[in-house]
TORDO-467242 format. One record per atom (N, C-alpha, C, CB): x, y, z. Coordinates in steps of 0.05 Angstrom, whole numbers, plus 5000, padded with zeros to 4 digits. Last residue first. Glycine has a CB too. Example, Ala and Ser with C-alpha at 12.3 -4.5 7.8 and 13.67 -1.06 7.14 Angstrom:
525749555142
527349795143
525850015157
528249885114
526448865156
524649105156
526449345156
522649115181
***
This chain:
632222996045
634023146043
633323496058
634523116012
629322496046
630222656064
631622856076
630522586069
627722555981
625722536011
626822616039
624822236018
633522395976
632422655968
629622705983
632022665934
632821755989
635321946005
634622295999
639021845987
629021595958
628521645985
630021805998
628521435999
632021695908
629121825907
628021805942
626621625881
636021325916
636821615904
634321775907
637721615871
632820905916
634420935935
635321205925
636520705940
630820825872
628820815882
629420925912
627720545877
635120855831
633321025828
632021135859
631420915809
638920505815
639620595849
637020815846
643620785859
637919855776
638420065778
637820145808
637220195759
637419305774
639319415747
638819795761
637219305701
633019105804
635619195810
637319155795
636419125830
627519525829
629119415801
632219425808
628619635769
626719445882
624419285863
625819255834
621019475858
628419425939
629119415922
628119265888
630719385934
626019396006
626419195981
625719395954
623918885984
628719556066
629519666031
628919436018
633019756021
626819316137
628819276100
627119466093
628918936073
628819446201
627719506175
629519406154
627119796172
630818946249
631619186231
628419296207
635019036207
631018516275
629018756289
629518946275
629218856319
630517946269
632918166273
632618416290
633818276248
625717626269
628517536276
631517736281
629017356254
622217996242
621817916269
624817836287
619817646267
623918046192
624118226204
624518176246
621718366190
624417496178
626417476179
626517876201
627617366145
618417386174
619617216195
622717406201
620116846183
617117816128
616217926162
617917706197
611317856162
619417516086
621417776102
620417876126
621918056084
618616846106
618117006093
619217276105
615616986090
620716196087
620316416108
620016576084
622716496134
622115826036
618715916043
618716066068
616315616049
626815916014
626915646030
623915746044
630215586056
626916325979
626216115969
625215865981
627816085958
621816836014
624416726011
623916485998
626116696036
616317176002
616916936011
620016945998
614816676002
613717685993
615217706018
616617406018
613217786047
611717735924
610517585951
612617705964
610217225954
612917845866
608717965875
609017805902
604817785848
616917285856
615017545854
612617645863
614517595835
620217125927
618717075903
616517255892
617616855906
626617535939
623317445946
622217325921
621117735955
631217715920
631817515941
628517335941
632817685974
630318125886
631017805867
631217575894
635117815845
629918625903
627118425899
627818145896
625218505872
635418715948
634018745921
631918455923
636718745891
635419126005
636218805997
633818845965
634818456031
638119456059
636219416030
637419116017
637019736002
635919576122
637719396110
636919456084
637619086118
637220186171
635520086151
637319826141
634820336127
640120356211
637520396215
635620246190
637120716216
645519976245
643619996225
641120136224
643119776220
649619526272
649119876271
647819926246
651920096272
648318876253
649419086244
648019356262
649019076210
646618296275
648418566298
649218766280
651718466317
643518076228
642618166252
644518286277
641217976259
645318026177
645118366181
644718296219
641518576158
647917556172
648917696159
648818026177
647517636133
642817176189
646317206213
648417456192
649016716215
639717276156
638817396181
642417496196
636517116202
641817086106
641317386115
641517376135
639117516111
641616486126
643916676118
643616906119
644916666096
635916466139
637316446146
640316526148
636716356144
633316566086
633216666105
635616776131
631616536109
638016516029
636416426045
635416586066
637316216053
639816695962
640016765988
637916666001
640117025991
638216735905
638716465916
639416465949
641316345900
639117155882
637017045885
635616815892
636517065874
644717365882
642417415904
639217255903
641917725902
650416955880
647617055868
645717175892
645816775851
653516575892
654516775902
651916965895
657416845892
657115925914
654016085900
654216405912
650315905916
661215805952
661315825909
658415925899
661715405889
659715655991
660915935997
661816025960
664215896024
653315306005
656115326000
657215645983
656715025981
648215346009
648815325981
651115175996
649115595958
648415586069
647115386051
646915276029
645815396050
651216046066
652215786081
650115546080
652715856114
653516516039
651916336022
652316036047
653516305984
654617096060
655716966059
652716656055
657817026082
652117766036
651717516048
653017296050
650117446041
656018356054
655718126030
654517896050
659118026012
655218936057
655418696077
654018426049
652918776115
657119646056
656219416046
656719116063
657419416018
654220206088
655920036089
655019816078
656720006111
654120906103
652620726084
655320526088
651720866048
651321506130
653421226130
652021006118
654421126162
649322136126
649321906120
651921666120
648421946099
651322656137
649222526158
648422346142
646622686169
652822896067
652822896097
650422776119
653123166102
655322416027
652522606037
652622576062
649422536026
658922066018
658622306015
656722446014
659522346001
656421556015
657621646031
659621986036
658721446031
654821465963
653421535974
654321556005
651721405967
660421365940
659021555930
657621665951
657421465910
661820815969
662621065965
662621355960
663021035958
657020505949
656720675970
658620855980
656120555987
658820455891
655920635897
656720775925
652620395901
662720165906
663020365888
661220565897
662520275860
659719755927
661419805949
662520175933
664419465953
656819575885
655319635915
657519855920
655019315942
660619315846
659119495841
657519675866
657419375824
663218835883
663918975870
662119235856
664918815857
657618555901
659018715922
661318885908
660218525946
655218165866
654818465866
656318655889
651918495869
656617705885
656917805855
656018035862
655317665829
655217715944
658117705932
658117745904
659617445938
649718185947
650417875950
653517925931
647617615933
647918616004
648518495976
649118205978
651118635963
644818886049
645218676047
646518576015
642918596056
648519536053
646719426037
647819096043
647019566004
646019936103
646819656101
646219556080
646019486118
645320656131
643920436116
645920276107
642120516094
642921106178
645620906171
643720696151
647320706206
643421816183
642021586166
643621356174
642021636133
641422426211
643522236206
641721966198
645822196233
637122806174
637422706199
639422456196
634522646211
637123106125
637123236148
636923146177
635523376145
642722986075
639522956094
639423096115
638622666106
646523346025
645923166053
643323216061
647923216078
647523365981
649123385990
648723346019
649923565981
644122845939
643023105953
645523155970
640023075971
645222635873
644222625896
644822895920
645222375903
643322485805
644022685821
643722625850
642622905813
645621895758
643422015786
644422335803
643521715816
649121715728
647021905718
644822075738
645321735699
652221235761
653821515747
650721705736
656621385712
647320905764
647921065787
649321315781
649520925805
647620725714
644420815723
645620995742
641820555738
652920495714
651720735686
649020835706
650320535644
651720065754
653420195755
653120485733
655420005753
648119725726
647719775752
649220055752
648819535773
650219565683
648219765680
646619955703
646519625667
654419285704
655719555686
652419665680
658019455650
652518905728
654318995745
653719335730
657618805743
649518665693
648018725708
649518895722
646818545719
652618425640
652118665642
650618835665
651218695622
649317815646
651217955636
651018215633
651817875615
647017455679
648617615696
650217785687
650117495710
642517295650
643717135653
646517245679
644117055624
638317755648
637817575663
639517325669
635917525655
641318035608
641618115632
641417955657
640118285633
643317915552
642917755556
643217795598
644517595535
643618455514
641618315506
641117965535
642618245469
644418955518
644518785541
642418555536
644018945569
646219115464
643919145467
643418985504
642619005438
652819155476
651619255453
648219275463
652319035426
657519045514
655519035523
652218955499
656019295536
661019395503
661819165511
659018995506
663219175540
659419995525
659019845494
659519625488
660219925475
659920045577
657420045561
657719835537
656820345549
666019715593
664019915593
662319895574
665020155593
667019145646
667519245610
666019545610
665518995581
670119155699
668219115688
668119255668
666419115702
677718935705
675119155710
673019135699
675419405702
679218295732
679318585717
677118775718
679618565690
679817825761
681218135781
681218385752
686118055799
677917355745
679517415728
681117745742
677717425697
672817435781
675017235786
677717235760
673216915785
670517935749
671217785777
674117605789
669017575778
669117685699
670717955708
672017965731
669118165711
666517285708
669117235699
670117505704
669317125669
661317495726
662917405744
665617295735
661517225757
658417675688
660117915704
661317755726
658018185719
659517335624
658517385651
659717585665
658817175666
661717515561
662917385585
661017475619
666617525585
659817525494
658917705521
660217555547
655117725526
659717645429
660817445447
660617595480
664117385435
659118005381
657017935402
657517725421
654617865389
665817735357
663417855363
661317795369
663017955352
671917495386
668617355370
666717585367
666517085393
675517485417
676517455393
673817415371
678517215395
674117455467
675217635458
675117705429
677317595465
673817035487
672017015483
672217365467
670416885506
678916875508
678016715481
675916855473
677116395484
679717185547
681917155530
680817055501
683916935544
676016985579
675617245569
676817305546
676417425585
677616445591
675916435573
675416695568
673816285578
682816545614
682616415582
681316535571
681516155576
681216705657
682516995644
682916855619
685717155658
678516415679
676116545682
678616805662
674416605722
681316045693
680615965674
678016165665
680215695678
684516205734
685816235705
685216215688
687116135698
681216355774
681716595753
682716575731
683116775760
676115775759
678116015783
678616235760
682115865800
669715545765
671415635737
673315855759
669015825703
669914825799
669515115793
670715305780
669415215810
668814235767
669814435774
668914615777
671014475766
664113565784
665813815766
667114025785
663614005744
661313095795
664913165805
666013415788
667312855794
655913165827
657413025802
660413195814
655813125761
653613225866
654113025871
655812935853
652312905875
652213855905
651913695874
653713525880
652613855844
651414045949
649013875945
649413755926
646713975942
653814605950
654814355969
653114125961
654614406004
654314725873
653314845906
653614595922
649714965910
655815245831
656514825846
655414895866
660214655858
654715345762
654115395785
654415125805
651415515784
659215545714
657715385720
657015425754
658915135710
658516215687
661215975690
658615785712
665416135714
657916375618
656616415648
658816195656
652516335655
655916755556
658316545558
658016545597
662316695538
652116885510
653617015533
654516785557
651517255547
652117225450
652116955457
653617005488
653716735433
646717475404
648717435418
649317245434
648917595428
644417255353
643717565365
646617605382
640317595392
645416975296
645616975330
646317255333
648016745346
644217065245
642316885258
643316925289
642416555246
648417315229
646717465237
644217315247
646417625217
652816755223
652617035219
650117195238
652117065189
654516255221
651216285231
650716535219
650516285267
660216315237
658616155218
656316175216
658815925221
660116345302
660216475282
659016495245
662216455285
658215815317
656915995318
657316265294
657316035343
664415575297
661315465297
659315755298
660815245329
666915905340
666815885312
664415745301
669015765303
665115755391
664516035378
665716085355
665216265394
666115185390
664015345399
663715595383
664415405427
672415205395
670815125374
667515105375
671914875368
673315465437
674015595408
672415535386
676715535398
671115145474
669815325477
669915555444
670815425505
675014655458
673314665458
671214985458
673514505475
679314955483
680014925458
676314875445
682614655454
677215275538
679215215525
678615135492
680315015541
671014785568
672515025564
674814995535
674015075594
667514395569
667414545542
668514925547
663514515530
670514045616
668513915591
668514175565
664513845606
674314345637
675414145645
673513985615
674914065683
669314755670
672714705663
672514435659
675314795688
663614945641
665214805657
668514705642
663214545665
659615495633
662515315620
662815165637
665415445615
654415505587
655315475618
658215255618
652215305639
652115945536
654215745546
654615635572
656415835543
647216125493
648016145520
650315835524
644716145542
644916595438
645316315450
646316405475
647416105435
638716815416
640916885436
642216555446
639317085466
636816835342
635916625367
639016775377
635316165361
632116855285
634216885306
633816825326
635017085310
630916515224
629516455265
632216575276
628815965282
632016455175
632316605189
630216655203
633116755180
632215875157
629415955151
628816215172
627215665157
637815795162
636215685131
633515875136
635115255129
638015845215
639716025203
638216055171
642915895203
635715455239
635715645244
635715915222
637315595259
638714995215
636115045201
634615235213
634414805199
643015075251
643515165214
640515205209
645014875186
640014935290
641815205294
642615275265
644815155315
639714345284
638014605286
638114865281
637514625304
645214255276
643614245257
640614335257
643714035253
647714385326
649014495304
646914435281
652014375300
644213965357
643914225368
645414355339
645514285402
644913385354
643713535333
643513815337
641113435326
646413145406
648913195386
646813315361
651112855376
641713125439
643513315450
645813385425
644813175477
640212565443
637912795415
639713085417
633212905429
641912285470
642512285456
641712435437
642612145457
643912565533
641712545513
641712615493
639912635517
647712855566
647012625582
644612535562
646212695615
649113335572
646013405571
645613035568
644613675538
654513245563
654113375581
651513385585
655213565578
654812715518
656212775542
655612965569
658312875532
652513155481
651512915485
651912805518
653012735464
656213455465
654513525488
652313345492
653513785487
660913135446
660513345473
658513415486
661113575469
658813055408
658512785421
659212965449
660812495409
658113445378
656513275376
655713145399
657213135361
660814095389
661813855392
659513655391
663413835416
658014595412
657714475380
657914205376
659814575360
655114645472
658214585459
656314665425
660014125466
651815095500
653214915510
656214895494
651414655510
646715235479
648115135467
651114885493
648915435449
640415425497
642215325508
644815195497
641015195520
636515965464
638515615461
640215605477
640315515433
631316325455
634216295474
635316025479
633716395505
629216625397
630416495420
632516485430
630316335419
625017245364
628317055365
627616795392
631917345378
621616825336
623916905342
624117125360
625216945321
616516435296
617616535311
620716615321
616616445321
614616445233
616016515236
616716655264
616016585218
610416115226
609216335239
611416565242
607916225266
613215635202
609915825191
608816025205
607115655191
617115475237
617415695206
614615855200
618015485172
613915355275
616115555280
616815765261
618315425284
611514975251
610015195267
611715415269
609215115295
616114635247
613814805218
612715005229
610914635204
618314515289
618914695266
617914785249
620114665256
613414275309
614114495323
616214625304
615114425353
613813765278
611813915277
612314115288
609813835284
619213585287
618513715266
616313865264
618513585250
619813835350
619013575323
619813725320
616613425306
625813845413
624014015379
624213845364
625314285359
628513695447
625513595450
624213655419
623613775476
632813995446
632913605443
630613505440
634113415470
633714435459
631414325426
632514035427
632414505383
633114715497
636714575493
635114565457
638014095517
631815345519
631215075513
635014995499
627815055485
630215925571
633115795551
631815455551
637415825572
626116375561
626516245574
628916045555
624016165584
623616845545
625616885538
627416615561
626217225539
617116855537
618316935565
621516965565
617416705588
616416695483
614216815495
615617075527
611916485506
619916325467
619016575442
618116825463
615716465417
620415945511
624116175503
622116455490
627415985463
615315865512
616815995537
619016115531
617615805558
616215495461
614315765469
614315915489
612115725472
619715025475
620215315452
618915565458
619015265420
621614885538
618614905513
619915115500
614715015524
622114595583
624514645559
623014685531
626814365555
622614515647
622114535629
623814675605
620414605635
622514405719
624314405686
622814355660
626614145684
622114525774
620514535753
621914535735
618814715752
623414755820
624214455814
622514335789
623614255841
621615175837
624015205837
626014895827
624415305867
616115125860
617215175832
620015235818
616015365827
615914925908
615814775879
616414825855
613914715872
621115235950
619015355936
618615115911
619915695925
624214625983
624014905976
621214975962
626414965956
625414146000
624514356019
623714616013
626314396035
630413825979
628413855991
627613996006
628113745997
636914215945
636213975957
632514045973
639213905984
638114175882
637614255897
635914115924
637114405886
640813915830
642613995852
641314065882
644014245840
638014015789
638613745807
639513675831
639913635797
637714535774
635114435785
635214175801
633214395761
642014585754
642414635779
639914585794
643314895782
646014215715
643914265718
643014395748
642914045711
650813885695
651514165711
647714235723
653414495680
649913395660
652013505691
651713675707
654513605688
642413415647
645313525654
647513565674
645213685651
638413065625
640113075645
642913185655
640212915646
632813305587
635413185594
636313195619
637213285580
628213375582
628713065583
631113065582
627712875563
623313875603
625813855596
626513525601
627614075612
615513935578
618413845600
621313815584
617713485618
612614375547
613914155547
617214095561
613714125521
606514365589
609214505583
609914285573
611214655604
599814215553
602114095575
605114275566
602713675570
596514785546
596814535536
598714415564
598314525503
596915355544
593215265555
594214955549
589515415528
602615725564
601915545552
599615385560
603815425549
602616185611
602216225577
603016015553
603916465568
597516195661
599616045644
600016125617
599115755642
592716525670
594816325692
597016285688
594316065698
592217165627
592616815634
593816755660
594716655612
589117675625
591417575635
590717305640
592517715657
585618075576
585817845592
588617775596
584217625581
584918555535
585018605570
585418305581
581618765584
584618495485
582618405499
582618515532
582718105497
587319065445
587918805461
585418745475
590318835483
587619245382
586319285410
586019065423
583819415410
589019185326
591219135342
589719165374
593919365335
583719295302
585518995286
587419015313
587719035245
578319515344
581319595320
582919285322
584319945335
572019035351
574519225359
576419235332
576419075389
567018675365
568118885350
569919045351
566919005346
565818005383
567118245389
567118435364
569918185397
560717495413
562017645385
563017915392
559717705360
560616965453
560517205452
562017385427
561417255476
558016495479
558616485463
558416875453
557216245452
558316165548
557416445525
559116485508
557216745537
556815575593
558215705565
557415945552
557915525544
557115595652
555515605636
556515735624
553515645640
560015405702
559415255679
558015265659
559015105683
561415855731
558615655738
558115435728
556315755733
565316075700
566715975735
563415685742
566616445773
563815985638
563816185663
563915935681
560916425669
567515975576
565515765599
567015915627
566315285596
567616295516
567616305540
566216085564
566716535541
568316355462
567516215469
568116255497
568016025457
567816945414
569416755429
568516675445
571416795439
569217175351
567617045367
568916895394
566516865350
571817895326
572217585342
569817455352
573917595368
574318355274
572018155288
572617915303
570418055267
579518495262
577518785283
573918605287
576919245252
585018195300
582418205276
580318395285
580717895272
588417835326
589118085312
587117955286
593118175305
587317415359
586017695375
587017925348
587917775416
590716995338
588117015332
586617245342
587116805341
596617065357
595617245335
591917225322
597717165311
595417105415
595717295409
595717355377
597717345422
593516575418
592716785427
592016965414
593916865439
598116265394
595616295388
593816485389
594816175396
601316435442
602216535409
600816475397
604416465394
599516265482
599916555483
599416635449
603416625497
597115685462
597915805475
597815915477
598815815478
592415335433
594515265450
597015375468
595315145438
587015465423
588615555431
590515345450
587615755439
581415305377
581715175404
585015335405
581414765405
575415575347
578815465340
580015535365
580715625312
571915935332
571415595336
574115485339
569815435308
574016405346
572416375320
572616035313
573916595294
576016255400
577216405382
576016355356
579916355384
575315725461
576015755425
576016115426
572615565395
575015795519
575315555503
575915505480
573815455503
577316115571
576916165539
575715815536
580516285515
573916045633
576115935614
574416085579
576215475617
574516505693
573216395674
575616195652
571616665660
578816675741
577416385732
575316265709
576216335752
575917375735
577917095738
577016855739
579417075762
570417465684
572117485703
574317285714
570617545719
568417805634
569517635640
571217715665
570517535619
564318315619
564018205642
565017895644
561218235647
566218605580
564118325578
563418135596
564918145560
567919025598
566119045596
564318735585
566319285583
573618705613
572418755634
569018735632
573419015642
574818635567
573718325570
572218485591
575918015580
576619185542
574618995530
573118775548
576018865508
578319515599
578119415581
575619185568
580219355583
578019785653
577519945622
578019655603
580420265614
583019395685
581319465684
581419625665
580619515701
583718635665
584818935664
582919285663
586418925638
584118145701
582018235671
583318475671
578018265673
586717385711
586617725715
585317865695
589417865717
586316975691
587017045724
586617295730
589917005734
582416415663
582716785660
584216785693
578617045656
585815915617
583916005655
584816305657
585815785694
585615565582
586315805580
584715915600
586115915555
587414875609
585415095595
586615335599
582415105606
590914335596
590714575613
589014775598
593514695619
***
């Protein structure tokens, strides 16, 4: 894969060298790039040569002068110019397996490249990690990462990732530790394989590591009507163990859906320490929630309002708080409406997994002037749902207006329209 320009930035260096999209780098003072992290530390030099082959095919060989830290301005296609390196295991729980035909391609893409955890904070197992990629690792000293841990147990997770290169994960994770590479681990529990006693012996293990693990945030496994393997779903009892257990560990983090299903209150701030692990579901509820306690809002608009938040069942605990709130402004009604998941099945509860379809039968007889629905339903920079309609099909189909909601760790964007109308 070549280092294919997609984007140039404007004012900047490449702009004025008149590189444009689709051109390809080819080298870096004769020296070929394999990725971002090539890239990026060959561009720290206040001299560069660099090889360029234009969209025409005609090669320029071009010399730079810039400050040691001044960026080029170029945006890649990809931030690996080589082959990703694919994921080779097979996991029980895997949800990429799970899913059934028809969807966005990229939603069936697995991969498991070190340089995607360094680069994008993407989670590898290292069943795939040479040696040569540890040297690289040490010699450049990348970090932190995001490991998929799972178990400690050898043969456990052998068992669960279904691959035999799966029982060395504790010996990476030391030679982690040997040649301090920090790294965020991650758990996906399933009852029944690496809950309970198991899970103890997980976060001891870890422990042991000390300051090599940033933190570790413990998720309950995802089932949806399509999976074929025979596991469990994590209920409350096992959702008040593993809090129970997970208690006892520092930087140890429990999903916002054990909160949930365990009927306790969501932790506060400090629970929390750096939210280091958001994209997994931890702390999304409680930062959601802190953003809103800080917002001022307007004691009322000036023309009655009704707004719907489409949520999704993990978040309808935090929503429903908010719209409390925001139901106190006069000439406004605010009401939450959880999607019900009838394509997954009624155990997926995420918003970013919401179909067209399910929305539509969700909001389409609500009393409504507006719906909001957070960005995580659409694919980025697009209107497309996962199952490929798009929000103008789903507008058509109802006849409402949406709210798309661009950050949703926070009520800013909605606190800033409601004062527009104030």
């Amino acid at each position: 894969m070549p280092a294919k320009v997609s984007e140039v930035l404007k004012g900047s260096i490449a702009e004025e060298l008149e590189i444009q999209p689709g051109d390809e780098i080819l080298s870096i003072d004769d020296t070929q790039m394999l990725d971002m992290i090539d890239y990026n530390f060959m561009c720290k030099s206040d001299f560069l040569t660099i090889e360029v082959k234009k969209t025409d095919g005609e090669i320029e060989v071009i010399e730079i002068e810039k400050d040691f830290d001044e960026d080029l301005g170029i945006v890649f296609e990809s931030a690996v110019f080589d082959r990703v390196k694919p994921c080779l295991n097979k996991c029980i729980f895997c949800f990429v397996d799970q899913q059934p035909k028809g969807l966005r391609e990229t939603l069936y893409v697995k991969d498991d490249d070190y340089r995607l955890s360094y680069l994008q904070g993407t989670y590898i197992t290292l069943t795939n990690l040479k040696e040569e990629d540890k040297e690289r690792i040490k010699r450049m000293h990348l970090g932190p990462f995001y490991v998929s841990v799972h178990t400690t147990n050898p043969d456990l997770r052998v068992k669960m990732l279904r691959n035999p290169n799966a029982g060395k994960a504790l010996d990476n994770l030391k030679w982690f530790r040997k040649n301090k590479i920090p790294f965020h681990a991650q758990i996906v529990l399933c009852p029944g394989y690496n809950d309970g006693a198991e899970l103890e012996r997980t976060l001891s293990d870890l422990s042991e590591l000390k300051n090599t693990v940033l933190s570790v945030a413990i998720v309950p496994v995802g089932i949806t009507q399509f999976r074929k393997e025979g596991l469990q779903q994590v209920d409350k009892k096992c959702a008040v163990e593993t809090l129970d257990i997970a208690s006892k560990y520092k930087k140890v983090c429990c999903s916002d859906e054990f909160f949930l299903l365990a009927e306790r209150e969501i932790p506060p701030t400090k629970y929390y320490g750096n939210f280091c692990q958001l994209e997994d579901g931890v702390g999304a509820l409680r930062m959601l929630l802190d953003d809103f306690k800080s917002s001022a809002l307007p004691k009322s608009i000036k023309k009655h309002l009704k707004m719907s938040f489409a949520a999704s069942y993990a978040a309808k605990y935090a929503i429903e708080k908010i719209a409390k709130d925001l139901n106190k402004i006069k000439n406004l009604t605010v009401t939450v409406n959880p999607v019900k998941s009838n394509y997954w099945g009624q155990d997926i509860t995420v918003a970013g997994l919401i179909t067209t379809d399910d929305l539509i039968n969700t909001v389409k007889d609500l009393d409504t002037d507006m719906v909001i629905i957070p960005t995580v339903m659409l694919k980025p920079y697009s209107e497309d749902f996962l199952d490929g309609k798009t929000l103008t099909y789903v507008k058509e189909q109802t006849g409402k207006d949406f709210f798309v909601v661009k950050d949703i760790y926070s009520m800013k964007e909605i606190v800033d329209y409601l004062w527009s109308k104030a």
